[in-house]
C-alpha positions as CSV (number, residue, x, y, z in Angstrom):
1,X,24.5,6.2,10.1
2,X,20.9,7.1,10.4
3,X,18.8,5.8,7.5
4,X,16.0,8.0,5.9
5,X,12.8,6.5,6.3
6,X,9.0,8.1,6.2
7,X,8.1,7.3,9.4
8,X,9.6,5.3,11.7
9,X,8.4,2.3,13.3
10,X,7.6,4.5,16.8
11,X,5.8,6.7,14.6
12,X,3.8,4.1,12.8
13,X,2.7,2.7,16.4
14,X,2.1,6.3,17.7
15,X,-0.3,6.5,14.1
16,X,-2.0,3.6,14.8
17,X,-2.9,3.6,18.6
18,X,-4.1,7.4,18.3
19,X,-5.8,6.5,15.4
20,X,-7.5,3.4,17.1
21,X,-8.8,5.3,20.1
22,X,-10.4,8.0,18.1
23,X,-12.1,5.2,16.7
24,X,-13.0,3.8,20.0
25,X,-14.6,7.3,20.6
26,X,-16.6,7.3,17.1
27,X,-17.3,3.7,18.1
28,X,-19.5,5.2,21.1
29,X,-22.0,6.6,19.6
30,X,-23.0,3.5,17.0
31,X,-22.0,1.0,18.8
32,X,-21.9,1.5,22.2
33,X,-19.5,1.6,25.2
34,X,-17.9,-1.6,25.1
35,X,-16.9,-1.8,21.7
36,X,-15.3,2.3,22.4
37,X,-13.5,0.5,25.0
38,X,-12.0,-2.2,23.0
39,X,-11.0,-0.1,20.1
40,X,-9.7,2.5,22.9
41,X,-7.7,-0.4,24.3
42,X,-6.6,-1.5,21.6
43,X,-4.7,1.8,20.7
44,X,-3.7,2.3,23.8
45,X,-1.3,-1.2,23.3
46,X,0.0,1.1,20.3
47,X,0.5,3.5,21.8
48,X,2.6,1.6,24.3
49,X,4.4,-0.4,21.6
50,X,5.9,2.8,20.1
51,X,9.1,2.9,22.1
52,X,10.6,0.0,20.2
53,X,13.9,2.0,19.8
54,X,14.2,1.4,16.1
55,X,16.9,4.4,15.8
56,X,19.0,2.6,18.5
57,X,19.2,-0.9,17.3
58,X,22.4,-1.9,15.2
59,X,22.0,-1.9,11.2
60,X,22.7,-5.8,11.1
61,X,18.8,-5.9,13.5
62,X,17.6,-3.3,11.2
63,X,18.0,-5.2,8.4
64,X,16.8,-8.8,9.4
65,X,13.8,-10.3,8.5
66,X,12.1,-9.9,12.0
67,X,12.4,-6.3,12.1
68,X,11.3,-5.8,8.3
69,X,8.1,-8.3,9.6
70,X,7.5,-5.6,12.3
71,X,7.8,-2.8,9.8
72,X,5.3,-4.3,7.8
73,X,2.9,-5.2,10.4
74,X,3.7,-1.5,11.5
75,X,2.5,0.2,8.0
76,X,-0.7,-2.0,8.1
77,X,-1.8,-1.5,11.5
78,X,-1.5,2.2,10.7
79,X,-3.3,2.2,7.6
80,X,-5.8,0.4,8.9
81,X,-6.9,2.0,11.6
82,X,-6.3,5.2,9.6
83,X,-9.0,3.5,7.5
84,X,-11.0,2.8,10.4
85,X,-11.4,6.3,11.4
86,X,-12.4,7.5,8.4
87,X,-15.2,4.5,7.8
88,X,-16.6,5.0,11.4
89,X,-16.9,9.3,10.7
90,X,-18.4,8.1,6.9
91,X,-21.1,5.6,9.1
92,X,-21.6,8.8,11.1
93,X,-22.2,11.0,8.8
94,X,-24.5,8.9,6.9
């Protein structure tokens, strides 16, 4: 049985790493190429991390404590570099 969630954990990565690389792009133009790159690589391990398989895994793994850690970790990282976009196109703007 498939549970109804928001967004998944897959979805949260996929949030978070092209949110981070648009970041590294803002990050260009105030701070300069190598901190672009970081933030762009940074997303980019997202990115990558978003084929966890969360619909695939049993309900007993869904449930434990490891995978509710990861789901946490997975909301923050794609608030926060939600946040980040928005702070480095308000330090743009300004």
């Amino acid at each position: 049985m498939k549970e109804n969630r928001i967004l998944s954990l897959e979805q949260l990565h996929l949030v978070a790493g092209f949110s981070l690389v648009i970041s590294g792009i803002l990050a260009y133009f105030s701070d300069g190429l190598e901190m672009a790159l970081s933030w762009a690589i940074f997303g980019a391990m997202y990115i990558s991390m978003s084929d966890v398989g969360e619909d695939e895994m049993s309900k007993e793994k869904r449930n434990g404590s490891s995978h509710g850690i990861r789901r946490l970790f997975g909301y923050f990282g794609a608030t926060f570099s939600v946040i980040l976009v928005f702070l480095y196109l308000h330090k743009m703007i300004l």
